[in-house]
C-alpha positions as CSV (number, residue, x, y, z in Angstrom):
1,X,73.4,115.0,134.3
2,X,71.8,112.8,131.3
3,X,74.9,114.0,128.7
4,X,77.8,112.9,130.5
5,X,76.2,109.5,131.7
6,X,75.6,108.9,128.1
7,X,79.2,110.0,126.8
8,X,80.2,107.7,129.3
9,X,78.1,104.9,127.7
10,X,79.0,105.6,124.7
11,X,83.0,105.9,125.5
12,X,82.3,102.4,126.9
13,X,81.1,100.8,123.8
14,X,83.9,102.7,121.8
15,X,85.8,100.3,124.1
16,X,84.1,97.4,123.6
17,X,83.9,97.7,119.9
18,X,87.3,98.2,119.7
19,X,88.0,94.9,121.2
20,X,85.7,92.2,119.6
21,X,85.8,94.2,115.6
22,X,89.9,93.8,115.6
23,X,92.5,96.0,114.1
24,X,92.5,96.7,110.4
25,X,96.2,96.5,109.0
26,X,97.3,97.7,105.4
27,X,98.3,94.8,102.8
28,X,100.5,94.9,99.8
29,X,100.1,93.0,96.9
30,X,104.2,93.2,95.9
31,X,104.9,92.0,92.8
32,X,108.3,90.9,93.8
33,X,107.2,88.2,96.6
34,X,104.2,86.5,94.7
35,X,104.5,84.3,91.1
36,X,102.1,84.8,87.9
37,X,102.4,81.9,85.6
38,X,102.7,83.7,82.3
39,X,99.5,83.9,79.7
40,X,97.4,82.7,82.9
41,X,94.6,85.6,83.6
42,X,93.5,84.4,87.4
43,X,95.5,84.4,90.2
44,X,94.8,84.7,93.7
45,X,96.8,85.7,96.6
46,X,97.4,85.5,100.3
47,X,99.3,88.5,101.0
48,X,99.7,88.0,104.9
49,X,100.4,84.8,105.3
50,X,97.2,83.2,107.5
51,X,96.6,80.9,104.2
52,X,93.1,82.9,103.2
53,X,93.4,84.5,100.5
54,X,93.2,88.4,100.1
55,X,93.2,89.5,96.9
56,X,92.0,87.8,93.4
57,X,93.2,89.0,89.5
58,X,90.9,88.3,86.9
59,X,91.9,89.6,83.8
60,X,89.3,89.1,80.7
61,X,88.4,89.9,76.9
62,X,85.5,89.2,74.7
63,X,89.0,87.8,72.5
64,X,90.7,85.8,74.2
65,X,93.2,85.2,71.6
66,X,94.5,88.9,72.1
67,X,97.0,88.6,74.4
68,X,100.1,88.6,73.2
69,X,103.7,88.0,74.0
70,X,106.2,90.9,75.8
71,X,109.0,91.6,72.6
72,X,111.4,92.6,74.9
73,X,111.4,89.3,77.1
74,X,109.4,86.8,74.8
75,X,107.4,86.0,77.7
76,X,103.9,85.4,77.3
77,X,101.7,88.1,79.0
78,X,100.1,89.0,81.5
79,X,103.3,88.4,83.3
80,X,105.3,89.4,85.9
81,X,108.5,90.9,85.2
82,X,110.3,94.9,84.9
83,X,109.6,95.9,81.2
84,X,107.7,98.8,82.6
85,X,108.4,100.0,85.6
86,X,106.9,103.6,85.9
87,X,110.3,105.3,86.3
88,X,110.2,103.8,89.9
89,X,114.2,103.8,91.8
90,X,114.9,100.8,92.2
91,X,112.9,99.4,89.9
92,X,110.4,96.8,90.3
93,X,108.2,94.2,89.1
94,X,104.9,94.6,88.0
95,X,102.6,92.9,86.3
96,X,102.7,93.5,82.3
97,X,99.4,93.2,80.1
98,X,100.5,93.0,76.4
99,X,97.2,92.4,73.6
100,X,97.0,93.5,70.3
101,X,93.7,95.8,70.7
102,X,91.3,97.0,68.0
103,X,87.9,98.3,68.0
104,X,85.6,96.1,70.0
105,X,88.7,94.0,71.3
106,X,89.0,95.2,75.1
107,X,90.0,93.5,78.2
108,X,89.0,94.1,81.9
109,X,90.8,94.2,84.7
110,X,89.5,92.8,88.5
111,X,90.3,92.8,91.7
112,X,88.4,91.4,94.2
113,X,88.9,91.4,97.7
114,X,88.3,87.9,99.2
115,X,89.0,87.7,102.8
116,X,86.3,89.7,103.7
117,X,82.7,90.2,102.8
118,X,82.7,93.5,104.1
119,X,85.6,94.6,101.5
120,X,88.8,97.0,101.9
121,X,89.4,100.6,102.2
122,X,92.4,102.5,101.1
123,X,92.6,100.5,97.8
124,X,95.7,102.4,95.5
125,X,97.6,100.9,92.5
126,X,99.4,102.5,89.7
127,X,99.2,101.6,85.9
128,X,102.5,102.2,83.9
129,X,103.3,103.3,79.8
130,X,99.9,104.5,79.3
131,X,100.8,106.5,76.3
132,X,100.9,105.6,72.2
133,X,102.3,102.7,70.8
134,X,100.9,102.5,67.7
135,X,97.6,103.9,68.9
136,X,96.7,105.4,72.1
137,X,96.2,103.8,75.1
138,X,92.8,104.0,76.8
139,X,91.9,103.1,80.4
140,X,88.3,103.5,81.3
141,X,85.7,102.0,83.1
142,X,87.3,103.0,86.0
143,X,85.1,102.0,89.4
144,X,85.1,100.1,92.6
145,X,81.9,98.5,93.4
146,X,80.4,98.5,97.1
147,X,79.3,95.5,99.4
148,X,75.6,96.9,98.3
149,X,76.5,96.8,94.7
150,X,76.4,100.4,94.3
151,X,79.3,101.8,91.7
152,X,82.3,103.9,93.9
153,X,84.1,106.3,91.3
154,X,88.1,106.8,91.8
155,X,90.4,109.6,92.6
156,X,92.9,109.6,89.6
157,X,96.4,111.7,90.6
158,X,99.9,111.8,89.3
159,X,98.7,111.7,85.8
160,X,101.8,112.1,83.3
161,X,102.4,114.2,80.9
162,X,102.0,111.1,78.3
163,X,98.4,111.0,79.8
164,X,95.3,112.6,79.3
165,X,93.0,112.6,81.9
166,X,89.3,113.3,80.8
167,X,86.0,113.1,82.3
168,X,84.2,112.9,85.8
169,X,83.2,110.4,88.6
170,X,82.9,106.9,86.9
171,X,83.2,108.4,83.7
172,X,86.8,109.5,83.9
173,X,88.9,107.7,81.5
174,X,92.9,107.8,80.7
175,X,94.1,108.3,76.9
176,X,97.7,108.1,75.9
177,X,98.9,111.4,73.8
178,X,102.5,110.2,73.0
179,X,105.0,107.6,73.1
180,X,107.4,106.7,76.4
181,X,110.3,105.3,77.0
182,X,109.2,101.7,79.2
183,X,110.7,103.1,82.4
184,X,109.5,106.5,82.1
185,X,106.8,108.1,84.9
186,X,105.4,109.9,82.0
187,X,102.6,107.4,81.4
188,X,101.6,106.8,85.1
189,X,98.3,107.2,87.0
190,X,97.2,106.4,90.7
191,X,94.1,105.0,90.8
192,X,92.8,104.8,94.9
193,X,89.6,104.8,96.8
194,X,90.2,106.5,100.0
195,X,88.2,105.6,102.6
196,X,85.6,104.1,101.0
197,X,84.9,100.4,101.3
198,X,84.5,98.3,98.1
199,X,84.8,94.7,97.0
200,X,85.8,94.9,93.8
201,X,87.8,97.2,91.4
202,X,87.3,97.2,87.6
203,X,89.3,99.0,84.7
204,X,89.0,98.4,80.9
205,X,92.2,98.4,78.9
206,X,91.5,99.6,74.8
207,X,92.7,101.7,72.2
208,X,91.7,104.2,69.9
209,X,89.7,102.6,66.8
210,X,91.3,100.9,63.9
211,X,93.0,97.2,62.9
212,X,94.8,95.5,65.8
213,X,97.5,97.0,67.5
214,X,100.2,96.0,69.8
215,X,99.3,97.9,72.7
216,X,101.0,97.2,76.7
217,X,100.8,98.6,80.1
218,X,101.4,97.5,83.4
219,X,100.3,97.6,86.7
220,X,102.2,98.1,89.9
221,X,101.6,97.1,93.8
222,X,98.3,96.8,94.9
223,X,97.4,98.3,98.5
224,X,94.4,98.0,100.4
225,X,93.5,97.6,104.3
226,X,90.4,94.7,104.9
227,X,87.5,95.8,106.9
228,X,87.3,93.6,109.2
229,X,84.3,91.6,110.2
230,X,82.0,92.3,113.0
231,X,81.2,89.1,115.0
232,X,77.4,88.2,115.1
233,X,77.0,86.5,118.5
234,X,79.0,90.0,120.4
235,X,76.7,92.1,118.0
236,X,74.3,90.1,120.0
237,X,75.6,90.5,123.2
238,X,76.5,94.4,122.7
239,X,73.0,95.1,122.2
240,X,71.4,93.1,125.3
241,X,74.1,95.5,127.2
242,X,73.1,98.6,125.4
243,X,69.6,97.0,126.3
244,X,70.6,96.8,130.1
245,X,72.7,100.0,130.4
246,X,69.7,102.0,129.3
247,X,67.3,100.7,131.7
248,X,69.3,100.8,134.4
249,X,70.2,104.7,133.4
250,X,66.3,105.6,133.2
251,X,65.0,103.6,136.7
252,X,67.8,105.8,138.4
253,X,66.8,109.0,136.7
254,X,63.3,108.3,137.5
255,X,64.5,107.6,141.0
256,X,66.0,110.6,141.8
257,X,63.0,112.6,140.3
258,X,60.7,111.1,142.7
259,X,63.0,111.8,145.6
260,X,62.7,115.6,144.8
């Protein structure tokens, strides 16, 4: 008789958590409906509308002075615009990093989720023309980071044939082995997360050693679904009721023990 009355305590407080912990939704950081100013390398974004924002872009270099401007548009980058677009039909905007790179003259990529302390799952984006300008494109560095700082590697698919994908866990890195045309897939990659929660995503853009080259990639739309945030005061009151339900289960199976 115990089991059941506990499944049944236990269906109850699937219930109850369901109700007070909310329902998680996927967002989209579309590069079509938001604005970038262009050379500016931190922008945040409320992507559904409740004016907090979601998600935050920090893009940074031990040089600043390496970003440089897209030769097909003249626009200063990082940018928003459809120089690269990753093949996709239609195509669409993404956000363009240009930088002539050199040896010890990287730049990171962030995202931080900021609605939530508790992070997002299902965090996927592509990144576009990773191939060989004048050197090879290198992306590495490649991790999310957990709400207990721990380092989450990423799943890495639809790798190009202008990509070479090398390496394990949170040491995989992407390496450009020849040149693409700007709307091509060949120089694609998917970086996501699955289920796992994280708070922040990290990526380093280089190239292969030498003088400074022109080097560009680009990045596409950013999904992820926030985990949403577990009220303190019901956390509270679910345990007081956890609390009660269990004493009132074991004074009744007591009871009917001494009435054998």
């Amino acid at each position: 008789m115990g089991i059941p009355r506990i499944r049944v305590v236990l269906a109850a407080l699937a219930l109850f958590l369901a109700g007070w912990t909310g329902t998680a939704h996927a967002l989209v950081l579309d590069w079509d409906a938001v604005a970038w100013t262009p050379g500016s390398l931190n922008n945040s974004y409320d992507v559904n509308g409740d004016g907090i924002n979601d998600v935050t872009v920090n893009i940074t270099s031990q040089n600043p002075g390496i970003f440089t401007n897209d030769p097909f548009t003249g626009t200063m980058t990082p940018t928003i615009n459809q120089t690269l677009t990753g093949g996709l039909s239609p195509a669409e905007n993404s956000l363009m990093i240009a930088a002539n790179l050199h040896t010890n003259s990287n730049l990171t990529v962030q995202f931080s989720f900021t609605s939530v302390p508790l992070g997002a799952t299902n965090v996927s984006f592509m990144i576009f023309d990773i191939d060989i300008s004048t050197n090879s494109d290198i992306i590495s560095g490649i991790y999310g980071v957990a709400p207990d700082g721990t380092h989450v590697a990423a799943t890495i698919t639809n790798v190009g044939s202008a990509v070479d994908l090398t390496g394990t866990g949170l040491n995989q890195v992407l390496t450009g082995n020849a040149t693409t045309a700007n709307n091509s897939s060949n120089g694609n990659a998917t970086i996501s997360f699955g289920g796992a929660a994280i708070t922040d995503v990290f990526f380093t853009f280089s190239n292969t050693a030498g003088a400074p080259r022109y080097q560009d990639i680009a990045i596409g739309d950013l999904t992820f679904t926030p985990v949403p945030e577990i009220n303190p005061a019901l956390a509270g009151s679910l345990s007081c009721l956890l609390a009660i339900g269990l004493s009132v289960f074991l004074q009744r199976r007591a009871a009917r023990r001494a009435a054998r």
